[in-house]
N, CA and C atoms of all chains as a GROMACS GRO file, in nm:
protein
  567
    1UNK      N    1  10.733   6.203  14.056
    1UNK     CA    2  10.647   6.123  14.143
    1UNK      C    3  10.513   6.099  14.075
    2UNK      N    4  10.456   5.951  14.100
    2UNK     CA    5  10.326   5.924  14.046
    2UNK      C    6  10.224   5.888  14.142
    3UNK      N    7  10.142   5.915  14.097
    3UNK     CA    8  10.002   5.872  14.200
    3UNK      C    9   9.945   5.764  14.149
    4UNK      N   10   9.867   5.682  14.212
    4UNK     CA   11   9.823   5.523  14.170
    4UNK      C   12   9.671   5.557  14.110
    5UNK      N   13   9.573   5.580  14.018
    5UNK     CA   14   9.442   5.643  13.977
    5UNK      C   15   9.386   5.517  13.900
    6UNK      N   16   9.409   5.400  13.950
    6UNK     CA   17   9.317   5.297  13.932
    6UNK      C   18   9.329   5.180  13.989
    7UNK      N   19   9.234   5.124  14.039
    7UNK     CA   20   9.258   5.020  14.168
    7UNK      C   21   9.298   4.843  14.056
    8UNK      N   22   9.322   4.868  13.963
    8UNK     CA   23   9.408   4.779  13.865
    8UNK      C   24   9.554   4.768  13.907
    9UNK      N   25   9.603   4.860  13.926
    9UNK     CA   26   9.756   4.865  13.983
    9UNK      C   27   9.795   4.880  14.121
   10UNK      N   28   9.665   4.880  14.235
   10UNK     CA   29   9.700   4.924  14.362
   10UNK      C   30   9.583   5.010  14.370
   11UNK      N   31   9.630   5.045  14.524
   11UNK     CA   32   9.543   5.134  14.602
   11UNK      C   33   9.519   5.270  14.526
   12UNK      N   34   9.419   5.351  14.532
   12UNK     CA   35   9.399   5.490  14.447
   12UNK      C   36   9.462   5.606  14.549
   13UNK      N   37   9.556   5.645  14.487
   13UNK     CA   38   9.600   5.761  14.583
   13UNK      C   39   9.722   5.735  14.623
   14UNK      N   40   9.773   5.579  14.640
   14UNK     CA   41   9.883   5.554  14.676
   14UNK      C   42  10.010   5.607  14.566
   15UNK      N   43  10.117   5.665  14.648
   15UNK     CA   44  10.208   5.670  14.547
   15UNK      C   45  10.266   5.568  14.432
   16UNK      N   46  10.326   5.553  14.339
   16UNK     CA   47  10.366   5.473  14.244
   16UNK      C   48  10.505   5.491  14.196
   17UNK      N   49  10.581   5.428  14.219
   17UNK     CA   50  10.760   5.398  14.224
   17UNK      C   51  10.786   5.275  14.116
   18UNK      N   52  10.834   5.343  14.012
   18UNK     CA   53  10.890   5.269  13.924
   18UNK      C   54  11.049   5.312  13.872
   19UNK      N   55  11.130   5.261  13.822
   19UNK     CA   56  11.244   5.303  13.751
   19UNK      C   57  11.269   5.280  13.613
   20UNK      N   58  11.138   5.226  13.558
   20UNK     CA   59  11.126   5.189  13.420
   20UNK      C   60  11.051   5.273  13.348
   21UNK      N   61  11.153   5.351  13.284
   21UNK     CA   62  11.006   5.501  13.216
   21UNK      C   63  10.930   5.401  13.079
   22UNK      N   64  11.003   5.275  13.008
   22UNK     CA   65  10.855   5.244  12.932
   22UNK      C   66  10.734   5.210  13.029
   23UNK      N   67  10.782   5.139  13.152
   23UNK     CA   68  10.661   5.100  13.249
   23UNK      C   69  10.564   5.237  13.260
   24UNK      N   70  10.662   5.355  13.326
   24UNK     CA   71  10.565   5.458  13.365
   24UNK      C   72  10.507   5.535  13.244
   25UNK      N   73  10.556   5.552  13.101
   25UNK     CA   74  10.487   5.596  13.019
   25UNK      C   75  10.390   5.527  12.961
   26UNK      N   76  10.380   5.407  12.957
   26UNK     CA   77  10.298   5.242  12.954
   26UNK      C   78  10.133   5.275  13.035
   27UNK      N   79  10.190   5.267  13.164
   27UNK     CA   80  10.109   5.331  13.230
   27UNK      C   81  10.050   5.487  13.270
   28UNK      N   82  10.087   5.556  13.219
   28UNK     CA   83  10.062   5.729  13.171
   28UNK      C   84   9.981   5.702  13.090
   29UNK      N   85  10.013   5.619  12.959
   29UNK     CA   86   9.888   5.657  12.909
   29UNK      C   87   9.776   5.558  12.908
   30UNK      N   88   9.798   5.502  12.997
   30UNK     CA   89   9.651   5.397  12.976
   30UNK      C   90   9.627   5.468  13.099
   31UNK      N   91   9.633   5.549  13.187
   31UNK     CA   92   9.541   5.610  13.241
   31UNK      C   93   9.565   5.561  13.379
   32UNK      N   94   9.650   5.476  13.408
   32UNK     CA   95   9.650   5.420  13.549
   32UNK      C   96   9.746   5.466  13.652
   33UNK      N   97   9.810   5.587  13.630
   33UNK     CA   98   9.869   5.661  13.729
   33UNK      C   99   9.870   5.808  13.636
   34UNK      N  100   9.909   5.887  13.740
   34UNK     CA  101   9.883   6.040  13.721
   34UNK      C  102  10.034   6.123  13.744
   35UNK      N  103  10.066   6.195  13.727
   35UNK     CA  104  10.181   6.282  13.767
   35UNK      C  105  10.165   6.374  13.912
   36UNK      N  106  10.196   6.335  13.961
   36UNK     CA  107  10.192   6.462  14.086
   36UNK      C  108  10.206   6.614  14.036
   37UNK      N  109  10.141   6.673  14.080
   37UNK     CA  110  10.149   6.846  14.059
   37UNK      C  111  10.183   6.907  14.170
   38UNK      N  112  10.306   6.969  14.202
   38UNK     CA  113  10.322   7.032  14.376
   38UNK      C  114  10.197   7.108  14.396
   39UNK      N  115  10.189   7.114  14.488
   39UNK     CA  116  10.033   7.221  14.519
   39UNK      C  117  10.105   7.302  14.566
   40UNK      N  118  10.046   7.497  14.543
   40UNK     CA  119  10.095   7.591  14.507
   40UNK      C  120  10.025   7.653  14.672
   41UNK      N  121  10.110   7.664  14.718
   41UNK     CA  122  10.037   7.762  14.855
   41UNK      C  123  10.043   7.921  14.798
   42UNK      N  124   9.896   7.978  14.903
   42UNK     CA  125   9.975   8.129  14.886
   42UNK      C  126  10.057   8.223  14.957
   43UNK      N  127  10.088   8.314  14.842
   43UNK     CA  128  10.152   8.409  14.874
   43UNK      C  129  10.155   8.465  15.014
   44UNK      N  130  10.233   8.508  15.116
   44UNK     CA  131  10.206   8.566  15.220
   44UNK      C  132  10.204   8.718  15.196
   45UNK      N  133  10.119   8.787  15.267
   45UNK     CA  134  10.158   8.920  15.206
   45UNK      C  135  10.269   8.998  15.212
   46UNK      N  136  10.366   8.996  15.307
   46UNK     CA  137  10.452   9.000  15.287
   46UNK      C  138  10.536   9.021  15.141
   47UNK      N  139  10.526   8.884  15.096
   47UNK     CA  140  10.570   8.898  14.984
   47UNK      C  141  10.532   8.940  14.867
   48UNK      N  142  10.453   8.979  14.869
   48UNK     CA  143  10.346   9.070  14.738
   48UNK      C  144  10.452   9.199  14.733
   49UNK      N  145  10.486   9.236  14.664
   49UNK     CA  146  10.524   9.370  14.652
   49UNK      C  147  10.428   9.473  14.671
   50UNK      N  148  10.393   9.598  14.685
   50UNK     CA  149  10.322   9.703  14.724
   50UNK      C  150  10.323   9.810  14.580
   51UNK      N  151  10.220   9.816  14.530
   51UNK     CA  152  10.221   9.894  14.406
   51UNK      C  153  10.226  10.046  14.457
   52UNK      N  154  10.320  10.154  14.394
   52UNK     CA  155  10.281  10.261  14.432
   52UNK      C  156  10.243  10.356  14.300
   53UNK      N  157   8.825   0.927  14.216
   53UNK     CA  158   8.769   1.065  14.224
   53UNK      C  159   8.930   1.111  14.336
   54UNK      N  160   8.914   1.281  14.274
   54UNK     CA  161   9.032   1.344  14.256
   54UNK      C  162   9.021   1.366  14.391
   55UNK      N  163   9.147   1.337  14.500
   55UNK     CA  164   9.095   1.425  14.617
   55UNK      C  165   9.131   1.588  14.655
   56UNK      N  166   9.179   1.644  14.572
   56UNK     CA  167   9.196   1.770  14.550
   56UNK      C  168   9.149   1.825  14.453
   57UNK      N  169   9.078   1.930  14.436
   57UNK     CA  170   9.048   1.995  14.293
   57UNK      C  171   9.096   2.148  14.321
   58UNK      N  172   9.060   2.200  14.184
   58UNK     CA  173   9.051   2.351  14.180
   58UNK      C  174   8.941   2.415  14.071
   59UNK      N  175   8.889   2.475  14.141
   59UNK     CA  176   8.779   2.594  14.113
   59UNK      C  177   8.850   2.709  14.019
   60UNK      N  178   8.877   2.720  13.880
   60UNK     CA  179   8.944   2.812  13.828
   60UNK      C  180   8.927   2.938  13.850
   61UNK      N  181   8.996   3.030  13.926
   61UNK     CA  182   8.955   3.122  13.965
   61UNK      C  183   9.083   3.237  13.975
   62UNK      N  184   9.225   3.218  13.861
   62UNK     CA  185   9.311   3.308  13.878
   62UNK      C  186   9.349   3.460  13.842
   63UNK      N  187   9.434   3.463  13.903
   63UNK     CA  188   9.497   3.638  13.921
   63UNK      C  189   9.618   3.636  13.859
   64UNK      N  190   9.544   3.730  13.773
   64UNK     CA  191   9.617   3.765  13.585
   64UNK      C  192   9.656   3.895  13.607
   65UNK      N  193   9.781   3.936  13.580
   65UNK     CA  194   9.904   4.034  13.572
   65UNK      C  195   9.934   4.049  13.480
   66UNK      N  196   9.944   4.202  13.387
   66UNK     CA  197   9.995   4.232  13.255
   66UNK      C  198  10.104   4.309  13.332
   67UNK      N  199  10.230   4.331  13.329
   67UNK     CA  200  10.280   4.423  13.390
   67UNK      C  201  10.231   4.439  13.549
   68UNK      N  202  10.205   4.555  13.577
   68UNK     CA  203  10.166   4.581  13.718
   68UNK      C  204  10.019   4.589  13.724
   69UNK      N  205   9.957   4.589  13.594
   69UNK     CA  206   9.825   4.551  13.568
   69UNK      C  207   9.732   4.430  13.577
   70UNK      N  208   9.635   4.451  13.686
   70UNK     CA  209   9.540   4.338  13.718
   70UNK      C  210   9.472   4.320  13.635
   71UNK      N  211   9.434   4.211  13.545
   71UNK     CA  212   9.308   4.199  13.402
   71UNK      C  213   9.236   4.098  13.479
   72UNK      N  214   9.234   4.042  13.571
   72UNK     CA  215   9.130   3.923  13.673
   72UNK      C  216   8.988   3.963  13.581
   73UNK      N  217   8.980   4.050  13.680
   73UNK     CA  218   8.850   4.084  13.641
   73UNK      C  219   8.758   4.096  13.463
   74UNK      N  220   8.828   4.076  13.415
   74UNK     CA  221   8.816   4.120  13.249
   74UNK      C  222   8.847   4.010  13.177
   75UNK      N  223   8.908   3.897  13.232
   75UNK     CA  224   8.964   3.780  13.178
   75UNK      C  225   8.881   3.617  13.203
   76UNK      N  226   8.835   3.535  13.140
   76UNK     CA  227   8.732   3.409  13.115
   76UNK      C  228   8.786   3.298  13.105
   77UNK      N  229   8.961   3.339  13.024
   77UNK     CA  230   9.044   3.209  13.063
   77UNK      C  231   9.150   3.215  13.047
   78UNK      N  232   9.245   3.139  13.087
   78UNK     CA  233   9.430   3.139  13.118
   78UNK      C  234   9.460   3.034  13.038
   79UNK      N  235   9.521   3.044  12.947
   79UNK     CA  236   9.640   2.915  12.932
   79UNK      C  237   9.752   2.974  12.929
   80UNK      N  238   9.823   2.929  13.035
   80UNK     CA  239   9.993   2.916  13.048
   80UNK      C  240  10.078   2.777  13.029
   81UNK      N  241  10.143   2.792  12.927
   81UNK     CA  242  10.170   2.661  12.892
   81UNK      C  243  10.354   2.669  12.852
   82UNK      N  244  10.425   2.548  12.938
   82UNK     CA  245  10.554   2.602  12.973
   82UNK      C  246  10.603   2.474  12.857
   83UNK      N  247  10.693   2.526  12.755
   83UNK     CA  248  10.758   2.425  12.659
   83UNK      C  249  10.858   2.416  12.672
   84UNK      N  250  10.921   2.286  12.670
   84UNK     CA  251  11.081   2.291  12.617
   84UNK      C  252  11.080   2.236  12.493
   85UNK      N  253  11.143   2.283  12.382
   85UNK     CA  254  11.125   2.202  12.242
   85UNK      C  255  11.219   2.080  12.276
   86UNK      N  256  11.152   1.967  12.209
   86UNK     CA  257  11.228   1.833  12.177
   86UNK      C  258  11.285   1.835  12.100
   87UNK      N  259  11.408   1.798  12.122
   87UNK     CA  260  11.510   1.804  11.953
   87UNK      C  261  11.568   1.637  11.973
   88UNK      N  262  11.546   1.569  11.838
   88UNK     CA  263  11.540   1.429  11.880
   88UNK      C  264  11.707   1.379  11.840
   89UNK      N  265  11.731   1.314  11.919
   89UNK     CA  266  11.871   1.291  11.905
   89UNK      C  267  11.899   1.146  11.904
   90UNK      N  268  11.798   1.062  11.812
   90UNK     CA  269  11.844   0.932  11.795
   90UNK      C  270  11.915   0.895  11.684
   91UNK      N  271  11.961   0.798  11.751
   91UNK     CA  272  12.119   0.774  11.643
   91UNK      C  273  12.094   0.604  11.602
   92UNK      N  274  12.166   0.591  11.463
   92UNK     CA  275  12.153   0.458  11.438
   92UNK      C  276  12.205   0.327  11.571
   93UNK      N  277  12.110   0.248  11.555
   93UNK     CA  278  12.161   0.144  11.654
   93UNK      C  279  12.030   0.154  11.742
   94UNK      N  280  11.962   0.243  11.761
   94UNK     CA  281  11.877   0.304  11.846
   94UNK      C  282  11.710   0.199  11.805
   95UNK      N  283  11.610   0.168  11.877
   95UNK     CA  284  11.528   0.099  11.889
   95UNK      C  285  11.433   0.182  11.892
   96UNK      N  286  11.427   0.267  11.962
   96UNK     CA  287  11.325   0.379  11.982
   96UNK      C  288  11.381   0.520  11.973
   97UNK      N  289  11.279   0.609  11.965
   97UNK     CA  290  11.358   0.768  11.948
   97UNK      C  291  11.344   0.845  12.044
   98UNK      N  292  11.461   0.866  12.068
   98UNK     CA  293  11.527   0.979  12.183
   98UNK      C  294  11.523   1.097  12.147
   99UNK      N  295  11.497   1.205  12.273
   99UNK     CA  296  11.511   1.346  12.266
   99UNK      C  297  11.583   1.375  12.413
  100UNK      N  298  11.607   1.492  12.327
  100UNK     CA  299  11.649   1.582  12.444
  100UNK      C  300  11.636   1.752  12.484
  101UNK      N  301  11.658   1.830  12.526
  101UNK     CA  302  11.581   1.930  12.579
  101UNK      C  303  11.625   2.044  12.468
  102UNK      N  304  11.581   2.116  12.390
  102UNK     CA  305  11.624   2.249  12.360
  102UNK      C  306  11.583   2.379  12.385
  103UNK      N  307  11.535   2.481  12.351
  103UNK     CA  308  11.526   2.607  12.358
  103UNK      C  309  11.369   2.567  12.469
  104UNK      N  310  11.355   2.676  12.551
  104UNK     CA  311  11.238   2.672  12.610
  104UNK      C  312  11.130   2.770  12.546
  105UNK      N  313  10.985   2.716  12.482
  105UNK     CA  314  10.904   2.827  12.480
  105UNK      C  315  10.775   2.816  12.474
  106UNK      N  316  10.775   2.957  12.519
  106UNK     CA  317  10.624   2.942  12.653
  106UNK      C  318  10.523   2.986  12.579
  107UNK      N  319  10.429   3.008  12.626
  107UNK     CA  320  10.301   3.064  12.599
  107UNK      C  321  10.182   3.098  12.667
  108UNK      N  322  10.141   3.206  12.679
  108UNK     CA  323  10.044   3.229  12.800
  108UNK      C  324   9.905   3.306  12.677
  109UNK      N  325   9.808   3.209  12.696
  109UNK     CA  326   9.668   3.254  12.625
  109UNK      C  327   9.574   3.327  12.679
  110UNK      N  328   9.542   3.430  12.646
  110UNK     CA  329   9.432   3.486  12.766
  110UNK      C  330   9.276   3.513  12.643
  111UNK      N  331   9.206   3.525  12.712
  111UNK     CA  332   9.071   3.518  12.665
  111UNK      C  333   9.029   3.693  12.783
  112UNK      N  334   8.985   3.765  12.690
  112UNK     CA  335   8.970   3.903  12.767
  112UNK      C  336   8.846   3.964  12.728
  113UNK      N  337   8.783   4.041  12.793
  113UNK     CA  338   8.642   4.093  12.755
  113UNK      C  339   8.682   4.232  12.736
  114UNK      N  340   8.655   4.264  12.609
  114UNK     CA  341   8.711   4.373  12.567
  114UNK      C  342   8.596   4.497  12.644
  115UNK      N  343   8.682   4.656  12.675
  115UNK     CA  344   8.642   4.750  12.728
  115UNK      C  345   8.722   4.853  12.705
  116UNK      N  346   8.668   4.935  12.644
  116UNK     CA  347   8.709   5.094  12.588
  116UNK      C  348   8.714   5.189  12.659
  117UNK      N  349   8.688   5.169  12.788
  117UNK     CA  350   8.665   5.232  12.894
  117UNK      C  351   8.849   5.271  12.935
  118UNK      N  352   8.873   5.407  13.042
  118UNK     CA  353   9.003   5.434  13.058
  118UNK      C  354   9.036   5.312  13.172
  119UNK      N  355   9.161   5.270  13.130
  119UNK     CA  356   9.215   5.214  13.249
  119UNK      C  357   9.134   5.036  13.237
  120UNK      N  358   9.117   4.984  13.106
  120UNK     CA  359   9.040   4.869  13.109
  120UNK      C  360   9.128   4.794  12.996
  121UNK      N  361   9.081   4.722  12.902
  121UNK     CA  362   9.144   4.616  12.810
  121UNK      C  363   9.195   4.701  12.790
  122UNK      N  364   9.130   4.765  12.641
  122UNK     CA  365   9.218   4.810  12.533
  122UNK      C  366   9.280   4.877  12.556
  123UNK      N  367   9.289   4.986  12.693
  123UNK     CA  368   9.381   5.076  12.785
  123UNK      C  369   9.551   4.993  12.771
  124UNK      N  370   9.486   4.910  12.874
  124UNK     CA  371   9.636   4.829  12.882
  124UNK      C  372   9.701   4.728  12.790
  125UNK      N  373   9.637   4.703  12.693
  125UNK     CA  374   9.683   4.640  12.540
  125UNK      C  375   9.734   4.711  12.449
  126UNK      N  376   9.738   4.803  12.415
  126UNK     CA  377   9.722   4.889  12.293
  126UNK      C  378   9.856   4.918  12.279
  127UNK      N  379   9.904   4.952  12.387
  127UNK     CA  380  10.069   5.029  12.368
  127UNK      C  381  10.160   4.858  12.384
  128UNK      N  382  10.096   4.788  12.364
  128UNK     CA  383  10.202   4.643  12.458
  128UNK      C  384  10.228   4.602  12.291
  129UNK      N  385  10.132   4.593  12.122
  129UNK     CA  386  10.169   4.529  12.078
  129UNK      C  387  10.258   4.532  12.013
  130UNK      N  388  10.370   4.450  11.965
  130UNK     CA  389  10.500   4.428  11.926
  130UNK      C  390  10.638   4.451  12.022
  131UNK      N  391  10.563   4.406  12.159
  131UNK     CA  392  10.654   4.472  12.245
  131UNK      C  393  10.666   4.317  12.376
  132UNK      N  394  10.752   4.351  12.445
  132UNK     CA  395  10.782   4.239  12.565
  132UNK      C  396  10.738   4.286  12.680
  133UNK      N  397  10.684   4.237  12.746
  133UNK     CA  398  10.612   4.276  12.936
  133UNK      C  399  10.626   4.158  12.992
  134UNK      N  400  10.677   4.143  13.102
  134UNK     CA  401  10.631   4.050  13.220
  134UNK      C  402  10.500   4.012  13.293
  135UNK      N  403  10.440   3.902  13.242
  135UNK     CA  404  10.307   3.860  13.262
  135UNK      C  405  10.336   3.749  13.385
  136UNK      N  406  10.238   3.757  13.502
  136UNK     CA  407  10.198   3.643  13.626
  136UNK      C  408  10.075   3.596  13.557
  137UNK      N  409  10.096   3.510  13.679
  137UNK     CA  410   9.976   3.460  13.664
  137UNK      C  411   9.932   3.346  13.793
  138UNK      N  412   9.851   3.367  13.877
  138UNK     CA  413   9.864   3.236  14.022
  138UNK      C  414   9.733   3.214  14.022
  139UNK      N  415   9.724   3.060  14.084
  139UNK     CA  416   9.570   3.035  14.115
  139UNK      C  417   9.503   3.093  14.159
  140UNK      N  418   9.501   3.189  14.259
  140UNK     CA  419   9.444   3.289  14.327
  140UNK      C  420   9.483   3.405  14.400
  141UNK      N  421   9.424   3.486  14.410
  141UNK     CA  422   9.421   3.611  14.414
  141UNK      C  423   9.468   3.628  14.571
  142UNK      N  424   9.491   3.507  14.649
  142UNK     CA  425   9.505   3.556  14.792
  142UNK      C  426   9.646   3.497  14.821
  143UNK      N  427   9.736   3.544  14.896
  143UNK     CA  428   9.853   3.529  14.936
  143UNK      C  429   9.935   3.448  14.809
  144UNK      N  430   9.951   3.461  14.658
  144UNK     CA  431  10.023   3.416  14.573
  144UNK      C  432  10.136   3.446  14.618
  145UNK      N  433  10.219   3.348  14.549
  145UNK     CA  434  10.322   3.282  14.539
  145UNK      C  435  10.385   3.228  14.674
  146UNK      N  436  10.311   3.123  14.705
  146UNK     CA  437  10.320   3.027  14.799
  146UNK      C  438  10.276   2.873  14.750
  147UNK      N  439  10.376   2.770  14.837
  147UNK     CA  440  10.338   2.626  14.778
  147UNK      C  441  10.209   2.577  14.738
  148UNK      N  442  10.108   2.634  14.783
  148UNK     CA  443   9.958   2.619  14.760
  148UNK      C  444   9.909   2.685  14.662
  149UNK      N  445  10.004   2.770  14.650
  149UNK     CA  446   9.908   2.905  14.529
  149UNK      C  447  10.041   2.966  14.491
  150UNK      N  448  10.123   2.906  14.372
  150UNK     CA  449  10.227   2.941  14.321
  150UNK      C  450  10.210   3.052  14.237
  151UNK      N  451  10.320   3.129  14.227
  151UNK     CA  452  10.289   3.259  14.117
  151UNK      C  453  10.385   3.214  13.984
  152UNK      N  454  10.312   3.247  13.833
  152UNK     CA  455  10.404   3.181  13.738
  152UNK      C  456  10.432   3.299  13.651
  153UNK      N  457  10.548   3.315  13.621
  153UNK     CA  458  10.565   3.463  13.545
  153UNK      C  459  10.662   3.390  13.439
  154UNK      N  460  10.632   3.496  13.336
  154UNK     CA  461  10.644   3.499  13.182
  154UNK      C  462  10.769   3.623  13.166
  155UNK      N  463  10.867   3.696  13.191
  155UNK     CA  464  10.966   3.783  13.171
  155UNK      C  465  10.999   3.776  13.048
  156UNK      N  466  10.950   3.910  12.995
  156UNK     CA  467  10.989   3.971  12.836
  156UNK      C  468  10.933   3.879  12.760
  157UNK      N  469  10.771   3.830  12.781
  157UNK     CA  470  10.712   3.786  12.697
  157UNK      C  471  10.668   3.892  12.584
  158UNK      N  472  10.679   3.859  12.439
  158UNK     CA  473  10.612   3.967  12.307
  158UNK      C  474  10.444   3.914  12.313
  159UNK      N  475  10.410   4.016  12.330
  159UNK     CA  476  10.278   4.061  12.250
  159UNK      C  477  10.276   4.056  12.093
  160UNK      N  478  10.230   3.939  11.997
  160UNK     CA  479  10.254   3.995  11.871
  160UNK      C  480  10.117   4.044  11.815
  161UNK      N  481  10.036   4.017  11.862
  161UNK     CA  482   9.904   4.109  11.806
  161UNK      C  483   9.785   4.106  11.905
  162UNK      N  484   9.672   4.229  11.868
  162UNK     CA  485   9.582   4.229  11.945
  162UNK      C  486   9.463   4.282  11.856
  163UNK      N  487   9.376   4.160  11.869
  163UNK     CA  488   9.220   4.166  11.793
  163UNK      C  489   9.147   4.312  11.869
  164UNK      N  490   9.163   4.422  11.769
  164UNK     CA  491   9.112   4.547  11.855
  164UNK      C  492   8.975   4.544  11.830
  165UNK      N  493   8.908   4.471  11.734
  165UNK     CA  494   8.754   4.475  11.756
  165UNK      C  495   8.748   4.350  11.688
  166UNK      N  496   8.617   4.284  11.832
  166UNK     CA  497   8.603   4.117  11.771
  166UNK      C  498   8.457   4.142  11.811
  167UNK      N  499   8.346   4.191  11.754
  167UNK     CA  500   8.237   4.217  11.779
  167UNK      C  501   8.127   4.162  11.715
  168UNK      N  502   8.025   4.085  11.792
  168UNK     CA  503   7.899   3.952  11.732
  168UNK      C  504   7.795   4.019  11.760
  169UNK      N  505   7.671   3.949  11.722
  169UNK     CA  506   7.578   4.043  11.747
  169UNK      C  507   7.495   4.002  11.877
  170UNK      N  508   7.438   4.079  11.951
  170UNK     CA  509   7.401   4.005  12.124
  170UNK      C  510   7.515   3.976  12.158
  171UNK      N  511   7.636   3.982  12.185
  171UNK     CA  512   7.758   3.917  12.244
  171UNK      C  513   7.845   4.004  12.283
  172UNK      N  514   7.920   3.977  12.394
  172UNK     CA  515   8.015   4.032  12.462
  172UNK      C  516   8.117   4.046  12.344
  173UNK      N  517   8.177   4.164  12.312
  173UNK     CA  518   8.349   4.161  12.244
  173UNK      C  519   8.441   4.107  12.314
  174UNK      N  520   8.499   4.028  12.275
  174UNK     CA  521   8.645   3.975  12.344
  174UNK      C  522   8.782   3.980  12.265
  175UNK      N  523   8.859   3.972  12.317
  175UNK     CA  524   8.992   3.983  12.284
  175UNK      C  525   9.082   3.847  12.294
  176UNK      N  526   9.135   3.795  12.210
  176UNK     CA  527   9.203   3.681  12.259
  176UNK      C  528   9.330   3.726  12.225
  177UNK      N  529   9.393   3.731  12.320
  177UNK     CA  530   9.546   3.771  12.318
  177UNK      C  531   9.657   3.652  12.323
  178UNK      N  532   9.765   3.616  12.287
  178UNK     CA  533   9.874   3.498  12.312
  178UNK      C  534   9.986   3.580  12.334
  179UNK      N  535  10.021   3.558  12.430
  179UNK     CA  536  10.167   3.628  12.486
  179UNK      C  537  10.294   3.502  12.405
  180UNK      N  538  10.395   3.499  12.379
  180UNK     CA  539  10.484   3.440  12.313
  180UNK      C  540  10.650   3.417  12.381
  181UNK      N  541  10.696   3.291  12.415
  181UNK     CA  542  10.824   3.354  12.490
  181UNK      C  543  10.821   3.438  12.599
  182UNK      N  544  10.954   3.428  12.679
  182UNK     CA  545  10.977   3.460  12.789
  182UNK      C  546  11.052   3.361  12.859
  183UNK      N  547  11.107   3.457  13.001
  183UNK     CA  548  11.163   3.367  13.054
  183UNK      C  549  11.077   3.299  13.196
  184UNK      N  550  11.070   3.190  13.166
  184UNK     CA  551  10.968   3.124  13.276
  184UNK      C  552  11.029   3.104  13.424
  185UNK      N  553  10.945   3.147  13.489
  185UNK     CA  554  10.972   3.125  13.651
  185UNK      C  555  10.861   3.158  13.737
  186UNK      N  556  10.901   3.013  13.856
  186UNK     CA  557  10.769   3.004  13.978
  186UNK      C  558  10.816   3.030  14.094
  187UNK      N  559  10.698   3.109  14.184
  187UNK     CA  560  10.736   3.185  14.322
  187UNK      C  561  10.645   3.044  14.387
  188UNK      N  562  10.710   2.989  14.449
  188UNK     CA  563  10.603   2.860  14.551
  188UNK      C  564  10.676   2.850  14.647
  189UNK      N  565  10.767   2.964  14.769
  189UNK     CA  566  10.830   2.912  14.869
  189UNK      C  567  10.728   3.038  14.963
   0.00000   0.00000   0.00000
């Protein structure tokens, strides 16, 4: 998934749907869309293990 | 006196890339080569239609900046992109304001520094070929 990071191609923020990876690497590197990064929630404690 | 005019004022597409803003002038210019096919007996000379080819000229104000000219030029040359191009920027490709696209037009070169002194850098780019087609419904 891509994000739209310049108002040259669309709205900023809007997602970006292509099926053409020269398009999306085209645009990767000129800077006009971004890669999504999942955002990392935390840990519950729970799941921490317990050091003994 | 013309009773319609137009105020040049179009919306330029490299790909999914808007250059409007960065761009001073358009020529899109749609060819069919003449291949002349007159034959003895003939009074005057005849043609008839061959290969179609296009050409779209842009005049660009060069910017080094991310996400500006040389951003979206740089990786295009020796390569084919689909270029628009419509009179204006508002509801294109309609009978009033047709959209004209260039499919798998080549990029064959790009002036990466055209720099005067007091003067804007510009870029004059010529897109080459493609397959021509208009959105006007």
């Amino acid at each position: 998934m891509y994000t739209i990071c310049s108002e040259r191609i669309g709205v900023i923020g809007e997602p970006f749907v292509s099926d053409d990876p020269i398009e999306l690497a085209w645009l990767l590197d000129g800077g006009f869309i971004k890669t999504n990064t999942p955002k990392q929630t935390a840990k519950k404690a729970a799941d921490i293990p317990e050091e003994e | 006196m013309a009773t319609s005019t137009y105020l040049s004022n179009p919306d330029i597409k490299i790909g999914a890339v808007s250059l409007t803003d960065n761009c001073s002038s358009a020529v899109l210019t749609r060819t069919i080569e003449a291949l002349e096919s007159t034959a003895f007996g003939s009074t005057s000379r005849v043609y008839t239609a061959g290969l179609e080819s296009n050409t779209l000229e842009l005049e660009l104000y060069a910017s080094y900046a991310a996400a500006e000219t040389y951003a979206t030029l740089k990786s295009l040359v020796g390569t084919s992109v689909t270029v628009t191009v419509s009179p204006s920027a508002t509801s294109p490709g309609t009978a009033t304001n047709p959209t004209f696209t260039l499919t798998g037009t080549y990029l064959e070169s790009l002036p990466v520094m055209n720099a005067a002194l007091g003067a804007l850098g510009t870029m004059s780019i010529s897109f080459q070929g493609g397959v021509y087609s208009v959105v006007e419904a």
